[in-house]
Residue, then its C-alpha position, 0 to 999 in steps of 0.5 A: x597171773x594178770x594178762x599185763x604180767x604175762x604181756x611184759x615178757x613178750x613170749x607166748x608159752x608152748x609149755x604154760x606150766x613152765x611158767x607157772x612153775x617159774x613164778x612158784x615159791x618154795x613155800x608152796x610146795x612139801x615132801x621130798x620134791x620141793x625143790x623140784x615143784x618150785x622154781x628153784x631149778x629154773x633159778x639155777x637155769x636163769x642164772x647161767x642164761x643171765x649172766x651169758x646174755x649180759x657178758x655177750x651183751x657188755x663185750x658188745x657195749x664196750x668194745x674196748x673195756x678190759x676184762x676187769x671192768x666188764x668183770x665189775x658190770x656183770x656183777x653189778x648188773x646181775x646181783x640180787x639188787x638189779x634183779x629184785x628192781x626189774x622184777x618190780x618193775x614188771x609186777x613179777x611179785x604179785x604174779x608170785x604162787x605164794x600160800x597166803x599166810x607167806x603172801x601176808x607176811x610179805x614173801x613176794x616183797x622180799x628181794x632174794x624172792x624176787x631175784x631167785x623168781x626173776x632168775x626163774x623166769x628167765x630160765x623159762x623163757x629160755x627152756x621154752x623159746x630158746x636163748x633167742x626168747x631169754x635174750x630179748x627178755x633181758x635186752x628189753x629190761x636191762x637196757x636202761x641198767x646197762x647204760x647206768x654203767x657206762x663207768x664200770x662200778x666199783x664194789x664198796x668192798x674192793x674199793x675199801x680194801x684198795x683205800x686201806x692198802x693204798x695207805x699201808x693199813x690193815x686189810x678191812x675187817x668185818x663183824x657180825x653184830x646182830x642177826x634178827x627178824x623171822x627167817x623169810x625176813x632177816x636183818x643183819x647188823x654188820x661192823x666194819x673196821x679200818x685202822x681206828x676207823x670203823x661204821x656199821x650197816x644193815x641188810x637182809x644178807x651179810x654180803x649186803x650189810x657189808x657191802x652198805x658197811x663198806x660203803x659207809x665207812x669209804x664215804x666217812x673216810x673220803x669226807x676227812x680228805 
C-alpha cells in the first residue's frame, strides 16, 4: 500500500497486520477461514464504531434536533454511498489486496467493497489506537459530509410513502424487473408505483434502485403540482 494512503489515516499501526487485514478482500482468501483472513470482521467492528462516533458527533452538532432527524443524518451519513465517496477519496480502493483477475474486472471500484473496506479500516483503527484513533479518523473525513446535513435529509422512500398518504393513496409498491451483470458487479432494475403513477431505476442493490425509484417517481410527481 502507498505511504500517501497510509498517511491519510493519521495513525501509526503497533499491529500493521491489522491494517492489512482491513484492506484484504474476500476474494483472496480460501477454506473455512475466509471470513476470518479477510476484512470482514473488521467490517462488523467498523460498522458499530461508525455509527457511535457520528451519533455523539451529531448529538454534539445539533443540540437542539430531535431524535428523528438525528435518526435521518445518521443514515445518511453512515450508508454504503458516503462511505464508498470518502473511501475514494482516500485512495482506500487502490490500497485494496485484491487477486489480480478481480482487480481487473474492476472489484476494488466497486462501491459495497469500498464501503465494506472503509468499515474495515475503521474497525482497525479502533482495534489498534482505541476510539480516540477511530474518531479522529472519522471527524477528519466526514466533516465536510456533516455539514451537507445542516437540514436533516429525507429518504426518497419515506418521502414517497408520506406523498402517497398525504393523499389517501395506496402505500408505494415496488417490483423487481431485471437483475443482471456477473456477481461482483449487479445491476438491478426496479419499478415503483403510486396510484396510476409509476418510474423505474437502477442499482448495484435493490435498496438502491428503490431508493433512485422513489426518488424518481417524487420528482415526476411534484413537477405536475
Amino acid at each position: 500500500m502507498s505511504a500517501a494512503f497510509v498517511d491519510r489515516l493519521a495513525h501509526r499501526f503497533a499491529d500493521p497486520g491489522l491494517l492489512r487485514q482491513a484492506l484484504t478482500h474476500r476474494s483472496l482468501t480460501q477454506g473455512r477461514d475466509r471470513g476470518l483472513a479477510s476484512n470482514e470482521r473488521l467490517e462488523f467492528v467498523g460498522d458499530r464504531v461508525l455509527g457511535l462516533v457520528i451519533a455523539e458527533w451529531l448529538v454534539e452538532r445539533f443540540p437542539q434536533e430531535r431524535e428523528g432527524g438525528l435518526g435521518r443524518r445518521l443514515a445518511h451519513l453512515v450508508n454504503q454511498e458516503t462511505l464508498a465517496a470518502i473511501a475514494g477519496r482516500i485512495g482506500l480502493g487502490e490500497a485494496l489486496i485484491v487477486p489480480p483477475s478481480e482487480a481487473a474486472a474492476g472489484v476494488k471500484r466497486r462501491a459495497t467493497v469500498l464501503a465494506d473496506a472503509c468499515e474495515a479500516v475503521i474497525g482497525a483503527l479502533y482495534l489498534d489506537g482505541g476510539l480516540e484513533a477511530a474518531r479522529d479518523f472519522i471527524r477528519a473525513h466526514w466533516a465536510e459530509e456533516v455539514e451537507k446535513v445542516a437540514v436533516a435529509p429525507r429518504d426518497p422512500k419515506t418521502a414517497l410513502q408520506e406523498w402517497a398518504q398525504a393523499r389517501g393513496l395506496a402505500l408505494p409498491e415496488y417490483r423487481t424487473l431485471s437483475s443482471e451483470g456477473p456477481s461482483h458487479r449487479p445491476r438491478f432494475t426496479v419499478a415503483v408505483t403510486v396510484g396510476e403513477a409509476s418510474a423505474d431505476a437502477t442499482g448495484v442493490t435493490k435498496r438502491e434502485a428503490e431508493k433512485a425509484a422513489a426518488a424518481a417517481l417524487l420528482a415526476r410527481l411534484e413537477t405536475r403540482r
